[in-house]
Backbone as numpy.savetxt, mean C-alpha at the origin, in Angstrom:
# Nx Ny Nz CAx CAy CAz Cx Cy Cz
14.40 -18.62 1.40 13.58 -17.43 1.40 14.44 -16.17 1.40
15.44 -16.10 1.92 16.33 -14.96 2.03 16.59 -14.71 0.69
17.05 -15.65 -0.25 17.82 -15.12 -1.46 16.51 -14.64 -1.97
14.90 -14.74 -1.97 13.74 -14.13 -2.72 13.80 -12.94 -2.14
14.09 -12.52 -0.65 13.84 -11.20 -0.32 15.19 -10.77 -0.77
16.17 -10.92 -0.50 17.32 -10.20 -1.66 17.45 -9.81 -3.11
16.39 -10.46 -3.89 16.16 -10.66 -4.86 14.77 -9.43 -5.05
13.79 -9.09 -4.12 12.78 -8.50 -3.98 13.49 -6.81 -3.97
14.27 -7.40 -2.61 15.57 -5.85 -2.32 15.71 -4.89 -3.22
16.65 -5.70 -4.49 16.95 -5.10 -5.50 16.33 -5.02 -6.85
15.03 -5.58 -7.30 14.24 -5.70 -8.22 14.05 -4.02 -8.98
14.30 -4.51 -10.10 13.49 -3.00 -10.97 12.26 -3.18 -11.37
11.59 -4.39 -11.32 10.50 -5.02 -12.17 9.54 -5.24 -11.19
8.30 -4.09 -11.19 7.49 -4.31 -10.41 6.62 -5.68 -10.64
6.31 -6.34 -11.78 5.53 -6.96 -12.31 6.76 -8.42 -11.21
7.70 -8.46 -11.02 8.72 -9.30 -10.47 8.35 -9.65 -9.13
8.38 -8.05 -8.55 7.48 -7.94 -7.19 6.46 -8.31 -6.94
5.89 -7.82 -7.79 4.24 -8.85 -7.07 4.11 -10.13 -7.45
4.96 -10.96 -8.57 4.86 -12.36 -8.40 5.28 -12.78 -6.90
6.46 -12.42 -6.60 7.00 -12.51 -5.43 5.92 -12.09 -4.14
5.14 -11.89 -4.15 4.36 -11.22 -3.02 3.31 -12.25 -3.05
2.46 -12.14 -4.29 1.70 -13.18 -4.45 1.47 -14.37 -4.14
2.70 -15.23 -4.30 3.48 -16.10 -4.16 3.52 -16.63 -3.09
3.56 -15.90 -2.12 4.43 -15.91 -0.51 3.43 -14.91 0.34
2.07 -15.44 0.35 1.31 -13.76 1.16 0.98 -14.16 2.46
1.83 -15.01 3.54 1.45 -15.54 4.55 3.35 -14.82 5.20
4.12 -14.83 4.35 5.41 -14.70 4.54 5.60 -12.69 4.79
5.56 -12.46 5.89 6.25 -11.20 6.15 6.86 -10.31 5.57
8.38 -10.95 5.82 9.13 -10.43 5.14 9.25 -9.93 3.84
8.60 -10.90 3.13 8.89 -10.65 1.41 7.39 -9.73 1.41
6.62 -9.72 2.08 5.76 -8.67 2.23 6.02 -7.44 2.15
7.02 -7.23 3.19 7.29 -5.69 3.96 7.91 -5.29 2.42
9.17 -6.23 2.03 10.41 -5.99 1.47 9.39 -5.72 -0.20
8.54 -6.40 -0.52 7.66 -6.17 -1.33 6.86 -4.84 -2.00
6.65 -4.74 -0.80 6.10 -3.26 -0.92 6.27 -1.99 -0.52
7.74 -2.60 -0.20 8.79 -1.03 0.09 9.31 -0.82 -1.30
9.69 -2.33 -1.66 10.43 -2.06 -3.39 9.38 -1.80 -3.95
8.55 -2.11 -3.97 7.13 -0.68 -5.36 7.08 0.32 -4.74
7.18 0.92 -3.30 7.61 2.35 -3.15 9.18 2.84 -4.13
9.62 2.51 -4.13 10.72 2.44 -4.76 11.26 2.92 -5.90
10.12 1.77 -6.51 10.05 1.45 -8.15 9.43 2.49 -8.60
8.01 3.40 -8.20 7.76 4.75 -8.50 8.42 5.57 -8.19
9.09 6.32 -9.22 9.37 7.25 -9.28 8.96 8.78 -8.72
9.53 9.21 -8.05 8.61 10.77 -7.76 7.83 11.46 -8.54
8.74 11.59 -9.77 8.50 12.60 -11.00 7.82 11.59 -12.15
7.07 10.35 -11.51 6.48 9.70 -12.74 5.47 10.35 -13.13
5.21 10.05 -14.72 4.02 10.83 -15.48 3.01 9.81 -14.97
3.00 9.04 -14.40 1.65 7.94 -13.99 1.83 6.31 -14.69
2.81 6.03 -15.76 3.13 4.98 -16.27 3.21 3.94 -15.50
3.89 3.96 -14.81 4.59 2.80 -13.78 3.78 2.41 -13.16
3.06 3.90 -12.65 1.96 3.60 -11.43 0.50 3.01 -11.87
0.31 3.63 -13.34 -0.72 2.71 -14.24 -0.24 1.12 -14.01
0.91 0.87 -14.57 1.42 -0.38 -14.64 0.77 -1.10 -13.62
1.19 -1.06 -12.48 1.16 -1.70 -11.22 -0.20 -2.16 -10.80
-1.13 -1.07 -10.76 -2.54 -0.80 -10.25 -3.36 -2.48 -11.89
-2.77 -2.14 -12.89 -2.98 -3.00 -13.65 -2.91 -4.46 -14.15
-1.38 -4.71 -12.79 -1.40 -5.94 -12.61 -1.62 -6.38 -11.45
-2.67 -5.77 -10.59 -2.83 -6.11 -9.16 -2.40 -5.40 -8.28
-1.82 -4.66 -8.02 -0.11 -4.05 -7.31 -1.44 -3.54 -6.23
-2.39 -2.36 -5.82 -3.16 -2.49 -4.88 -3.56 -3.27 -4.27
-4.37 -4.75 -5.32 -4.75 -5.94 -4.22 -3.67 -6.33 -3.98
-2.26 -6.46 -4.56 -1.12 -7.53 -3.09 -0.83 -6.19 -2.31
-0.79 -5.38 -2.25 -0.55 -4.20 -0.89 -1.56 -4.86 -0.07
-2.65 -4.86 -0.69 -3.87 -4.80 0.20 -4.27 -6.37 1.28
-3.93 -6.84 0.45 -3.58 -8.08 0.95 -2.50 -8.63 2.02
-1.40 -7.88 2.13 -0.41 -7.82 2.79 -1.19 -7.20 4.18
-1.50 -5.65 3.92 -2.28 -5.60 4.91 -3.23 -6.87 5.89
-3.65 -7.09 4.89 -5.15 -8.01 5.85 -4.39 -9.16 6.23
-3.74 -9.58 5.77 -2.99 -11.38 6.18 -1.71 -10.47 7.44
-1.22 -9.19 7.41 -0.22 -8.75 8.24 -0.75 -8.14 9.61
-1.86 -7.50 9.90 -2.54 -6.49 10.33 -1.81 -5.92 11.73
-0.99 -6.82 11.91 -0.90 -6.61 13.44 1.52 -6.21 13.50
1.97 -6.83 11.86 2.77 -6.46 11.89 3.62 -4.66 10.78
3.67 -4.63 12.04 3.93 -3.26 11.99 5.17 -2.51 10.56
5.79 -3.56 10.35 6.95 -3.40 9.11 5.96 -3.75 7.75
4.99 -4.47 7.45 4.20 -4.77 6.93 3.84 -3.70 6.66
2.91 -3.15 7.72 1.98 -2.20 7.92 2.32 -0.74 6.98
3.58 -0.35 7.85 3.87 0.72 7.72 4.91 0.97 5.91
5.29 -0.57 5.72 5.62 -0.58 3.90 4.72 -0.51 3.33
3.41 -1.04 3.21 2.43 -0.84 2.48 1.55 0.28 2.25
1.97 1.19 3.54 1.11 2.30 3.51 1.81 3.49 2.66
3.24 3.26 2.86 4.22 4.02 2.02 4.48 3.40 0.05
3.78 2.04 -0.21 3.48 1.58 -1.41 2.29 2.70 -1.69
1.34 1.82 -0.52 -0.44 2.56 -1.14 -0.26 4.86 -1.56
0.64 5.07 -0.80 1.02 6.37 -0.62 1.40 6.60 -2.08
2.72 6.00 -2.66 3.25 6.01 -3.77 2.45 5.41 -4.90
1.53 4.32 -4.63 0.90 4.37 -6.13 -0.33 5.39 -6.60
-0.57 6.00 -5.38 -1.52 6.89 -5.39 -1.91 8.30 -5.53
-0.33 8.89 -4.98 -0.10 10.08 -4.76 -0.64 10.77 -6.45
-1.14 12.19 -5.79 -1.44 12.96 -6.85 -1.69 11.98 -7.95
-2.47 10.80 -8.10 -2.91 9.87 -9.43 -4.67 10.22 -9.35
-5.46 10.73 -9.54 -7.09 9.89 -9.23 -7.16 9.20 -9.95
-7.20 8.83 -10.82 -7.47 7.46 -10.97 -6.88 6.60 -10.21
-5.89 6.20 -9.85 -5.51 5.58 -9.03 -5.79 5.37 -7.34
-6.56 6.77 -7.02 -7.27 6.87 -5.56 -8.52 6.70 -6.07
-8.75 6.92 -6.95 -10.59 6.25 -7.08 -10.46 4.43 -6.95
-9.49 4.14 -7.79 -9.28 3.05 -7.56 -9.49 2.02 -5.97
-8.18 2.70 -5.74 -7.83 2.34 -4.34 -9.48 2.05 -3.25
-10.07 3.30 -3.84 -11.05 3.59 -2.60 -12.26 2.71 -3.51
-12.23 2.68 -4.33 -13.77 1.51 -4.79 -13.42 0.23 -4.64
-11.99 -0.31 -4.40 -11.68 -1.23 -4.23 -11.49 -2.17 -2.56
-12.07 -0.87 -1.75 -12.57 -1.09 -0.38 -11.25 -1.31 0.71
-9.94 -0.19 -0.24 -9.21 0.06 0.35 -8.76 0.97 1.68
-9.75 1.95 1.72 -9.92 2.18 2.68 -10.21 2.31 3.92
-11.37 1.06 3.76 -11.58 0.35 4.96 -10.56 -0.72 5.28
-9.52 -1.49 4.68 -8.56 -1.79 5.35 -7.81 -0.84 6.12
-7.49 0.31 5.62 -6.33 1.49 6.15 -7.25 1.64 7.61
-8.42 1.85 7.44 -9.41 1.96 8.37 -9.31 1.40 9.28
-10.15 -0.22 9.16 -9.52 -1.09 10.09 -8.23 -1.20 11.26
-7.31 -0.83 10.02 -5.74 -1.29 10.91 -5.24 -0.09 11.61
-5.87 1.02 11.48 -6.03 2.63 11.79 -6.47 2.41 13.77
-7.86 1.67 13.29 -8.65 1.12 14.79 -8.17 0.61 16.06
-7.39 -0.37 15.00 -6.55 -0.80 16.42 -5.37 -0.17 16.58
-5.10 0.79 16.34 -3.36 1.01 16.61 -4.10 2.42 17.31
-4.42 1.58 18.72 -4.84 2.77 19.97 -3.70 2.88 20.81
-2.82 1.77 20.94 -2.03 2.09 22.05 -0.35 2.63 21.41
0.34 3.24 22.28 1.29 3.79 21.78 2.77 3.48 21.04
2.44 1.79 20.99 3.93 1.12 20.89 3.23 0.85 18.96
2.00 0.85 19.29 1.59 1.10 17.70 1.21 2.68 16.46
1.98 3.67 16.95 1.95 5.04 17.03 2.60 4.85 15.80
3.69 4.30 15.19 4.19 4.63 13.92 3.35 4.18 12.69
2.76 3.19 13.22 1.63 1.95 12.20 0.13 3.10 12.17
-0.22 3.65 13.07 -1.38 4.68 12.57 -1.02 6.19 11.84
0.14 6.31 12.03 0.97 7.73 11.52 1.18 7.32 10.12
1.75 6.27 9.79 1.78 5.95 8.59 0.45 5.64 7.73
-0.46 4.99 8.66 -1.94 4.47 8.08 -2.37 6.39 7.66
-2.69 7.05 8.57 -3.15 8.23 8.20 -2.58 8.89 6.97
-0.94 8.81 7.19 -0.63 9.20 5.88 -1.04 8.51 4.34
-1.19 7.82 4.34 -1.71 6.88 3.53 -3.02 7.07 2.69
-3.95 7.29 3.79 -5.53 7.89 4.14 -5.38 9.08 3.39
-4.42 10.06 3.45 -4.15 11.23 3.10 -3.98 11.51 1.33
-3.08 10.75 1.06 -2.88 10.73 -0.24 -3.81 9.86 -0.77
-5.00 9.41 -0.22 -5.61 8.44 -0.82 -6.72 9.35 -1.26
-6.84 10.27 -0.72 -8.06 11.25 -0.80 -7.77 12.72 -1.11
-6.71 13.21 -0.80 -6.11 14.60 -1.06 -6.27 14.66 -2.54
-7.45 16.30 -2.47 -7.28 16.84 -3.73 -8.30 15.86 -5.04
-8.97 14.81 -4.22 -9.76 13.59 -5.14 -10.95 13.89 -4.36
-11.98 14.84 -4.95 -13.48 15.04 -4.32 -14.33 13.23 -4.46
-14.19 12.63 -5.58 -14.79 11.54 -6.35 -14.24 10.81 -3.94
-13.24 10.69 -4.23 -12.31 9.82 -3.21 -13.07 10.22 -1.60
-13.00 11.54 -1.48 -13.36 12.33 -0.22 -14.86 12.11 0.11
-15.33 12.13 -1.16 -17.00 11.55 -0.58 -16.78 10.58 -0.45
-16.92 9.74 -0.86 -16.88 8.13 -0.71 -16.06 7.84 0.74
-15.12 7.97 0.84 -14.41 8.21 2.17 -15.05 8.86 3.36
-15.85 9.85 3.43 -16.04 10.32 4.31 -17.19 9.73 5.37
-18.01 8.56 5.16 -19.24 8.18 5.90 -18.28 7.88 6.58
-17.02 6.80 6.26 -16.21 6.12 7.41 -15.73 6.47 8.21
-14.95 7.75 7.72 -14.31 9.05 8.75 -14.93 9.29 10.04
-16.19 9.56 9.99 -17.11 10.01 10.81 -17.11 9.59 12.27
C-alpha cells in the first residue's frame, strides 16, 4: 500500500487518482493522500479544464465518499475539504454540482459533530469548504440555505 500512496503523492493524472481512491475507499491513507493530490492537480489560475475534467470522471463522488466512509478521520476530513474547495472555487457549475449532488449535507453532517475542540481544525476546514461551495453562486446559496438554518 505504501508504494500506491507514493505513487498517489506524486501523480499528475487526476483520472490516476481517483482510480486509486476508488479502488481503496475503506483505506485512509490513500484517501487523505488522494485528495490532497487533486488539490494539487488544480491549478490556481485554471480556466476550469482540469476542474471540468475531474467533476466528469467522478472526482466529487470519491471526495465525497472519502468523507462518508472517513467521517471521524480528521486528515481525511480536512484533504477533502481542501479538494471539494479546489474543484469548486469560483467554478458554478461546479458548486451547483457539488450542491445537487447532496454534497452539502455531507460537509454538513461532519460540520455537526466536530463540537468539541480537538476537532476544531476538521470544522474550520468543513466551513471553508461550505464557503467556496456557495460564495458568489445564488443557484448554490438557496439551495444551501434551508440547512444552514
Amino acid at each position: 500500500m505504501e508504494s500506491l500512496c507514493d505513487a498517489v503523492d506524486t501523480a499528475k493524472d487526476s483520472a490516476f487518482v481517483l482510480e486509486c481512491m476508488r479502488g481503496s475507499p475503506r483505506q485512509a491513507r490513500i484517501q487523505a493522500r488522494g485528495c490532497k493530490a487533486l488539490t494539487r492537480i488544480v491549478p490556481a489560475d485554471d480556466s476550469g479544464t482540469e476542474r471540468n475534467e475531474i467533476v466528469a470522471a467522478g472526482g466529487l463522488d470519491a471526495v465525497m465518499l472519502a468523507v462518508k466512509y472517513h467521517p471521524d478521520n480528521s486528515t481525511v476530513v480536512e484533504a477533502a475539504c481542501g479538494a471539494i474547495g479546489a474543484i469548486v472555487c469560483d467554478h458554478e457549475p461546479n458548486q451547483a454540482t457539488f450542491v445537487a449532488r447532496g454534497g452539502l449535507k455531507v460537509l454538513l453532517s461532519v460540520l455537526m459533530k466536530a463540537g468539541d475542540a480537538s476537532r476544531a481544525a476538521m470544522a474550520e476546514a468543513t466551513c471553508e469548504a461550505l464557503v467556496q461551495c456557495t460564495y458568489d453562486n445564488p443557484d448554490a446559496q438557496v439551495r444551501g440555505s434551508p440547512t444552514c438554518v
